[in-house]
C-alpha positions in Angstrom: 9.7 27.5 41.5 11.7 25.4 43.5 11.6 21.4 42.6 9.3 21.2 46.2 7.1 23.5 45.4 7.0 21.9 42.0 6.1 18.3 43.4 3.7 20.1 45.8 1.8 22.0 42.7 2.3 18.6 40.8 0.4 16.3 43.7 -2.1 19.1 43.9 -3.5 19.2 40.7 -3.2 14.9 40.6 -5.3 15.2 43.7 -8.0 17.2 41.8 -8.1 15.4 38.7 -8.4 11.9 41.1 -10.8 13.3 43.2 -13.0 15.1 40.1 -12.9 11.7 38.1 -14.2 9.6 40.8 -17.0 12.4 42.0 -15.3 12.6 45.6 -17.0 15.6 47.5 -13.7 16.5 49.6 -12.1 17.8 46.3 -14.1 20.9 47.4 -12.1 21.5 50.7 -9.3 22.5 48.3 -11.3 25.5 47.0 -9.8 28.9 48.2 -12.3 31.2 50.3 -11.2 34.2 47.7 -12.6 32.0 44.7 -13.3 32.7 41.1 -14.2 30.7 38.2 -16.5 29.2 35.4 -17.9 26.1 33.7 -17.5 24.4 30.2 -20.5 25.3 29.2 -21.5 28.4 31.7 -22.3 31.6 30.6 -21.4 33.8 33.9 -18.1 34.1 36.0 -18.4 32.6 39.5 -17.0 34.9 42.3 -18.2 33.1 45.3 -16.9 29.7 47.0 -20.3 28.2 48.0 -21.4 28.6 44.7 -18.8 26.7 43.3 -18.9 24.0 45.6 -22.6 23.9 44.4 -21.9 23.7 41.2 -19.1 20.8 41.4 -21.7 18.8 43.6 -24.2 19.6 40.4 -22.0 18.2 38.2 -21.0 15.0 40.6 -25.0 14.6 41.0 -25.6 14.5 37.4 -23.2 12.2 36.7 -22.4 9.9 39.5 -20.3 7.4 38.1 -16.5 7.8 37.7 -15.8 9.1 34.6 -12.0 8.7 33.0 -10.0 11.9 32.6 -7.3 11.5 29.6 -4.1 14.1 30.6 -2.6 15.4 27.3 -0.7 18.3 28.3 0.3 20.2 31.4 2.6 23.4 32.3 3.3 24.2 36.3 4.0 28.1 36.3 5.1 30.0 39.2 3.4 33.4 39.3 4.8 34.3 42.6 6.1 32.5 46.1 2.4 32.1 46.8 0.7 31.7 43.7 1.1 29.0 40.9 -1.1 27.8 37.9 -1.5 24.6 36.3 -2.5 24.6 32.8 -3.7 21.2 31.4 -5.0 20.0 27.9 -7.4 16.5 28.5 -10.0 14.0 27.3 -13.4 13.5 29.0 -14.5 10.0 29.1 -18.3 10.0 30.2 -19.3 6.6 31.9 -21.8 6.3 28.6 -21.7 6.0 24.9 -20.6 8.7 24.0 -19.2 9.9 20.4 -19.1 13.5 20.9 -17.3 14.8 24.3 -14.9 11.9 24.7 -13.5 13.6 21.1 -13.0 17.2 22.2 -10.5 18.7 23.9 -11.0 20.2 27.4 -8.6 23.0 28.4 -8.3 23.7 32.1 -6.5 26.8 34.3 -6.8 25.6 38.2 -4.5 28.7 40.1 -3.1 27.8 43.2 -2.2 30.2 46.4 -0.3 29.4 49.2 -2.9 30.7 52.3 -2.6 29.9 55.9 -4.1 26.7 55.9 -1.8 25.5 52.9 -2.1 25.1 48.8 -5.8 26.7 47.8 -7.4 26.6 44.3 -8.1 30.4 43.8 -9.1 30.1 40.4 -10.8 27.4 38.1 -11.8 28.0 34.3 -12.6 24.8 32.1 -12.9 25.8 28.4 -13.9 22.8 26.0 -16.8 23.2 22.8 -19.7 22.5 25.1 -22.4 23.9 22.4 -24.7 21.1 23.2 -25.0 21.9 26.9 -28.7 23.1 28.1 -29.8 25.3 31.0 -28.9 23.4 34.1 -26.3 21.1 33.2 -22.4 20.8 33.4 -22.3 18.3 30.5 -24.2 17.8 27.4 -25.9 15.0 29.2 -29.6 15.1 27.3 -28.2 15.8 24.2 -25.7 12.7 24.6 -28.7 10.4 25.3 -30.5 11.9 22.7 -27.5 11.4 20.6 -27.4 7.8 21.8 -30.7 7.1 21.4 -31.1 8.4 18.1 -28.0 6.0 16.6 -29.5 3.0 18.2 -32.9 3.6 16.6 -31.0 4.2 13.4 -28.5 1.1 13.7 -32.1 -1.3 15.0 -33.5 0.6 11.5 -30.8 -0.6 9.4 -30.4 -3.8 10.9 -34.0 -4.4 10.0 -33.4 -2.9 6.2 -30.7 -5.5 6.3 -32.3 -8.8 7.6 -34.9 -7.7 4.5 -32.4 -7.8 2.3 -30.7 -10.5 3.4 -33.8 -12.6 3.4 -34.8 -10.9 -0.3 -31.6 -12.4 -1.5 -32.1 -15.6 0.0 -35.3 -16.3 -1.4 -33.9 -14.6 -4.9 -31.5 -17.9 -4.5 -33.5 -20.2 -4.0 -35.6 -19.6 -7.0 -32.5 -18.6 -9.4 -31.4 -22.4 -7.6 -34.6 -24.1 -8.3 -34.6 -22.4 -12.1 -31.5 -23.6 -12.6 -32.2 -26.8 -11.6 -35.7 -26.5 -13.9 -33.5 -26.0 -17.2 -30.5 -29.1 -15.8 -33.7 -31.2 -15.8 -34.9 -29.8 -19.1 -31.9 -30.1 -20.5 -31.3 -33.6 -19.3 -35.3 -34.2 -20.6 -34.1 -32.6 -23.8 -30.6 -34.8 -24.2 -32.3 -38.5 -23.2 -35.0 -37.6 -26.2 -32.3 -36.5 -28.8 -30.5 -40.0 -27.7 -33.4 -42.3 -28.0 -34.5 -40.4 -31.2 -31.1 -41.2 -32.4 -31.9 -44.7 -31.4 -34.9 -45.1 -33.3 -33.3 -43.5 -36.6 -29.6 -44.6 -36.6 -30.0 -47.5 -37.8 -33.6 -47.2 -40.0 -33.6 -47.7 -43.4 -35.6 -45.0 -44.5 -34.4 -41.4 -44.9 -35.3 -39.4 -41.6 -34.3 -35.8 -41.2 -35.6 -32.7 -39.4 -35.6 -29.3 -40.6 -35.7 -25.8 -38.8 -38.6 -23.2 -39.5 -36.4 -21.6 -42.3 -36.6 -25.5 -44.4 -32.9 -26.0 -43.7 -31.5 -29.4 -42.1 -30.5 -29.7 -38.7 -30.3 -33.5 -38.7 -30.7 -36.5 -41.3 -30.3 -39.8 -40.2 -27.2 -42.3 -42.0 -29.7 -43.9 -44.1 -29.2 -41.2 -46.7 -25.8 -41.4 -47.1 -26.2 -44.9 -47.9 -28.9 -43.7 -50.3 -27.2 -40.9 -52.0 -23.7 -41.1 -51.1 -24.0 -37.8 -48.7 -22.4 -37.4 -44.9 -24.5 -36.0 -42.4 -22.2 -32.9 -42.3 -22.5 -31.8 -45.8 -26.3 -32.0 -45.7 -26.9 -30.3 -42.2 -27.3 -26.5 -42.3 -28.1 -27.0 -46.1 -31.3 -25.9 -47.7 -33.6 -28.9 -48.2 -34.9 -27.1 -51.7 -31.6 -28.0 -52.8 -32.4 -31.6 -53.0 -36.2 -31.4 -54.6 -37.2 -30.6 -57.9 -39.8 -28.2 -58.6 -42.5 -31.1 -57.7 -41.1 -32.5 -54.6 -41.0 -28.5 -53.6 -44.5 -28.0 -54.5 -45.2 -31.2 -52.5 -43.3 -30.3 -49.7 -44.6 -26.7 -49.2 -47.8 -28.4 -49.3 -47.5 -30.7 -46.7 -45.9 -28.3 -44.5 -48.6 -26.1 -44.8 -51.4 -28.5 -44.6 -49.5 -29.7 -40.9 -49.2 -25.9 -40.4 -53.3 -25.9 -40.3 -53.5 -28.7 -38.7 -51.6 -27.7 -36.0 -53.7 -24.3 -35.8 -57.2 -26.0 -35.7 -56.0 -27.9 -33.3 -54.7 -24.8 -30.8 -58.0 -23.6 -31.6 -59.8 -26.9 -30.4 -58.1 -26.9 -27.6 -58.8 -23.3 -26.5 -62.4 -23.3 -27.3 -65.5 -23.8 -24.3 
């Protein structure tokens, strides 16, 4: 093939992709009389012209928008003087959402004779995985919408699971925020009455001290090491048995367990009718 006939193959097949991807009906004047072809997703070989041009003006009817054709590959062959073919690896680019065509790969053979009235397309065979087209169509139109409509439902459903969550986790803050801000006021409660208890004892002169659950000290105020000689920090943590006779333990057991019942009838008071 000459570089003429080359450029004239060349402008020929650019003419039909143009003309397919903006759905102009004069593409089909460039179909030979002596036709043959098929679809992406036809079952049957088409041996007659008028069907053809039927079924290109099908396919521009069910999708009337332009739609963007993405050239990957293409081979100009010359078969004879009068007879080239165009072979063509592209992208379909539907004027939709669309996360299924626009990723395959559409193969196309368009064969060209020379005839009287110039450069016909003899031949057209588009091959591309069109599984999902239906009776009737030339792209997997219903499926894509039902495709489309499916993800939007599911990305509105998360989207909704979402703003739950979100709003879960806000109110989860707020009350871990107002918790925390329970104990800091608790703690604060707790630290002011340790102070003014301190206040009220530093400087007594009686012996104060507390003791944990187990009789051992956790505080005793200065007053006893002025007493008995003792710092604070050799008495705390200490058992306060170790400072009584048998007596003043007998006593003290006593007394604890006389404010033990105390206590007790009192809960009891307080819960009865």
């Amino acid at each position: 093939m000459d570089a003429s006939d080359y450029q004239k193959i060349r402008q020929l097949f650019d003419d039909y992709l143009r003309m397919y991807s903006s759905r102009d009906d004069r593409l089909t004047t460039y179909f030979s009389e002596d036709f043959s072809g098929f679809t992406g997703g036809g079952d049957f070989l088409v041996k007659d012209r008028e069907e053809w041009v039927a079924i290109t003006r099908q396919d521009f009817a069910k999708v009337k928008d332009p739609i963007h054709i993405e050239l990957k590959d293409l081979a100009i062959q010359s078969l004879a003087d009068t007879i080239a073919v165009a072979t063509s690896f592209f992208t379909i680019h539907l004027p939709i959402e669309d996360h299924i065509l626009s990723r395959e790969t559409a193969r196309l053979v368009l064969i060209f004779r020379k005839e009287s009235a110039g450069w016909k397309i003899s031949h057209s065979s588009i091959s591309i995985p069109y599984y999902l087209v239906r009776e009737g169509e030339v792209y997997p139109m219903k499926e894509l919408v039902e495709r489309n409509q499916y993800l939007e439902e599911l990305v509105a459903e998360r989207t909704i699971q979402l703003s739950e969550a979100n709003d879960k986790l806000l109110r989860t803050n707020e009350e871990l925020a107002r918790e925390i801000a329970g104990h800091k006021q608790a703690e604060e409660a707790l630290r002011q009455s340790e102070t003014y208890y301190r206040l009220l004892t530093e400087d007594a002169s009686d012996v104060v001290w507390k003791i944990d659950s187990d009789y051992r000290f956790t505080y005793i105020s200065p007053a006893d090491e002025r007493l008995r000689g003792y710092r604070a920090e050799e008495v705390i943590g200490h058992h306060v048995f170790e400072i009584f006779d048998e007596e003043g333990i007998a006593s003290l057991k006593k007394t604890a367990l006389q404010r033990q019942e105390a206590e007790q009838n009192g809960t009891e008071r307080g819960q009865a009718p």
